[in-house]
C-alpha positions in Angstrom: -39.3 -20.4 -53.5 -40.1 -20.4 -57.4 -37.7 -18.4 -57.6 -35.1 -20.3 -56.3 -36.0 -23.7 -57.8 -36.2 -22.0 -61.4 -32.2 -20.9 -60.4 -31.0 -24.5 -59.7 -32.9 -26.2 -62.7 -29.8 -26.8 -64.8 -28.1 -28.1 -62.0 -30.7 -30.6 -61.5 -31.5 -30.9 -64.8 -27.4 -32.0 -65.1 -27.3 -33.9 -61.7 -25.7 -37.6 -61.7 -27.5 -38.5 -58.9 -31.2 -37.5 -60.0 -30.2 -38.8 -63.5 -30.5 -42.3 -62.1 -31.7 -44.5 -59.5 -33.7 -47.6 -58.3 -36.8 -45.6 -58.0 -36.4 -44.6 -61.5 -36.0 -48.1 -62.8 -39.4 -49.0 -60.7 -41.4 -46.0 -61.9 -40.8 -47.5 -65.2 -41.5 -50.7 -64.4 -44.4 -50.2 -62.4 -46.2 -47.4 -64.2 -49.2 -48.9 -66.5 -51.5 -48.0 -68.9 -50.4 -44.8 -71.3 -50.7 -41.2 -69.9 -48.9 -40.4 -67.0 -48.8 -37.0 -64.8 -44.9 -36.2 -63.5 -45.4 -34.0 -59.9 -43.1 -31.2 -59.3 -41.1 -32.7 -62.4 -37.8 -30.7 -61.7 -35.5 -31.9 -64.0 -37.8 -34.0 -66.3 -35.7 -37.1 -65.3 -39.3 -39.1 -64.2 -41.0 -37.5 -67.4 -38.1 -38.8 -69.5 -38.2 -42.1 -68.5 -41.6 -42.7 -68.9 -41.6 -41.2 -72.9 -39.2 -43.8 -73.2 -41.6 -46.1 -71.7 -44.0 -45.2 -74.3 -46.0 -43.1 -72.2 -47.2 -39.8 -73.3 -46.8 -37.2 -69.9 -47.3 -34.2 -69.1 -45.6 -32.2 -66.4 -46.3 -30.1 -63.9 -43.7 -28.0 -61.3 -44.4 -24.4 -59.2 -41.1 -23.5 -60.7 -41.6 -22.2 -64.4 -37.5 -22.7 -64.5 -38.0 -26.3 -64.3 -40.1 -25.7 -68.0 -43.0 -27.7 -67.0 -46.0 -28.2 -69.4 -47.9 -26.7 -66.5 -46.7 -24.4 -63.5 -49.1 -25.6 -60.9 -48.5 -26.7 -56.9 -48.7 -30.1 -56.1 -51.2 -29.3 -53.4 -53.7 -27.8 -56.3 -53.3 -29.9 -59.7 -55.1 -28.3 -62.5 -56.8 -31.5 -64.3 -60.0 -33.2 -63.8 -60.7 -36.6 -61.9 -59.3 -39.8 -63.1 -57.0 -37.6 -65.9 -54.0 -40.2 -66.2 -53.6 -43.6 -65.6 -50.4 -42.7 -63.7 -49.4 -40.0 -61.6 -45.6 -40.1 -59.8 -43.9 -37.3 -57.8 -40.0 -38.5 -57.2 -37.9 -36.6 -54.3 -39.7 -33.4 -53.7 -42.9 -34.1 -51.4 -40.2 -33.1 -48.5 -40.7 -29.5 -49.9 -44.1 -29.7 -49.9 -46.1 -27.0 -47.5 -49.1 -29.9 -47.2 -48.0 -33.4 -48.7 -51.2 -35.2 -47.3 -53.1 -32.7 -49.8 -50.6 -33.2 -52.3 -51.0 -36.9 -52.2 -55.1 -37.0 -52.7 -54.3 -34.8 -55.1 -52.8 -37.2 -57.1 -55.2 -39.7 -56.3 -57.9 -37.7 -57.7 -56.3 -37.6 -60.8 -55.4 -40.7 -61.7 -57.1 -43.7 -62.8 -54.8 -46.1 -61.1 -51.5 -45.8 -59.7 -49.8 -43.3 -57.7 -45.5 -43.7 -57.7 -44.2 -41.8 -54.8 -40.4 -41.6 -54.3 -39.0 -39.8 -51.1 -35.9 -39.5 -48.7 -36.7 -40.8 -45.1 -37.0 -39.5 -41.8 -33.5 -39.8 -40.3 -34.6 -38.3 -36.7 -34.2 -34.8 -36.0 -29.9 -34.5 -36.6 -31.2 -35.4 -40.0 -34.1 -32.7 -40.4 -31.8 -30.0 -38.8 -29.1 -31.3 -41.5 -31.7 -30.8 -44.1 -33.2 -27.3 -43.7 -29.5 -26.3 -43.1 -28.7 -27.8 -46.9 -31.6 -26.6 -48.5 -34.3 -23.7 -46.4 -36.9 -24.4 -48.8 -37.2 -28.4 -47.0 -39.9 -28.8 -44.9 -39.9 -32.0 -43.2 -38.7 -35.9 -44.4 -41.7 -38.7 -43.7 -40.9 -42.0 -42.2 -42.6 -45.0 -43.9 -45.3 -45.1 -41.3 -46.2 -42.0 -42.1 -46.6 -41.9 -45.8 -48.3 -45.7 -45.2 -51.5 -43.4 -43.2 -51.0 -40.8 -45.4 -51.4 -43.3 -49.0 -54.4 -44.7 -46.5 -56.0 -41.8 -46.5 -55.9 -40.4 -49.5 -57.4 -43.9 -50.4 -54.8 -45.7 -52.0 -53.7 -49.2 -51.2 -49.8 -49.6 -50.9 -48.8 -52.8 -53.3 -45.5 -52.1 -53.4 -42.5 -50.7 -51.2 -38.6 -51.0 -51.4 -36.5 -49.0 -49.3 -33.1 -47.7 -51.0 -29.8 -46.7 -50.2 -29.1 -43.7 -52.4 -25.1 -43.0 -52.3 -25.0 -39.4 -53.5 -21.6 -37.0 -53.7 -21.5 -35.0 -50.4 -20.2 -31.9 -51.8 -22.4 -31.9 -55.0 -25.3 -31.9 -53.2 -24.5 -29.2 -51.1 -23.4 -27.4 -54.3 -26.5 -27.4 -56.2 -28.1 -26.3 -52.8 -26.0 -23.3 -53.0 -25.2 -24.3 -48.6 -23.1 -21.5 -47.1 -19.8 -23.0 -46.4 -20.7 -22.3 -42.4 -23.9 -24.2 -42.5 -22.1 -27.1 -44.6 -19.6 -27.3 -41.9 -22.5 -28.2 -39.3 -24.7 -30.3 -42.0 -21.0 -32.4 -42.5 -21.0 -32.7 -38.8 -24.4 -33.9 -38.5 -24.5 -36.6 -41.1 -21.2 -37.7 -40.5 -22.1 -41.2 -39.7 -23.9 -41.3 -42.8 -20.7 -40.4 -45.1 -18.1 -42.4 -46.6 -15.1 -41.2 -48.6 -17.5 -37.9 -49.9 -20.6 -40.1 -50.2 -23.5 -39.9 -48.5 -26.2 -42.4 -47.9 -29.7 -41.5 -48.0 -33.0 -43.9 -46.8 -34.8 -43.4 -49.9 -38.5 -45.2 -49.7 -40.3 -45.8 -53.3 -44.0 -46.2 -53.1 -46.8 -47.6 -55.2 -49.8 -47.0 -54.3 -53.4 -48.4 -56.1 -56.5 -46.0 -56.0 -59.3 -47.8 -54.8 
């Protein structure tokens, strides 16, 4: 899977629709203190806006295409408890083999807050949609679910919004490399969920306080 993350990076490192977002005006706005950890940092879009935040960050990603600082899994971050004052993973915990693991993870090392951005469970048309996109997704969370799972890696939600993320159809297939077949039937499956080549996504933006 490395392999195929490090293959897209300058796709997503160019990508409109990770360039900007709600979640990335909240990371910046939430985020306190000065050192921050960016999780599976992909294109370096989180990382970016934080430096321009005045944080220093460091990132890391499984995918040494991505360039992180570190290569390193989510599931098994390299530093030593209470590292950064923040730690935020944006849009890739759905690829995550074990994002319960990944999550006190990132709880263990950081002094305070935890920023979690994610797409939504949209019921299984949805999932079926997804692994046909991309066959490196695993499985979308509903906001229940990451609620128990911020629970129990001890961290107190304070914050939520939910957003809908309008992204170009057919650009998001294409930096997913989709077979045209298998974009036919993901087309099919989210067609209530396009309109005029965009589709909407139930993004869900978390900050979460370690106790």
């Amino acid at each position: 899977m490395t392999d195929t993350w490090s293959e897209r990076a300058e796709a997503y490192r160019e990508s409109d629709a990770h360039r900007q977002g709600r979640d990335l005006d909240l990371f910046a706005e939430w985020a306190e203190g000065e050192t921050a950890l960016d999780v599976a940092t992909g294109g370096g879009h989180v990382a970016n806006r934080l430096r321009e935040a005045g944080f220093q960050v460091v990132t890391i990603d499984p995918a040494p295409g991505m360039k992180p600082d570190v290569i390193s899994r989510a599931e098994e971050i390299p530093f030593a408890d209470k590292s950064f004052d923040v730690v935020a993973c944006r849009v890739a915990a759905h690829h995550f083999q074990d994002p319960a693991g990944a999550l006190k993870e990132m709880a263990r090392v950081s002094r305070s807050l935890v920023l979690i951005a994610d797409n939504l469970y949209l019921g299984e048309p949805g999932e079926e949609a997804d692994r046909l996109h991309d066959p490196t997704h695993v499985r979308n969370y509903s906001e229940d679910e990451w609620r128990r799972m911020f629970d129990e890696a001890g961290l107190d939600v304070e914050a939520f919004e939910r957003e809908d993320k309008r992204i170009d159809l057919q650009g998001w297939l294409d930096r997913a490399g989709t077979p045209p077949e298998d974009a036919d039937r993901v087309r099919e499956l989210l067609a209530d969920r396009v309109d005029e080549g965009k589709l909407t996504l139930d993004r869900g933006i978390f900050k979460g306080r370690t106790r």
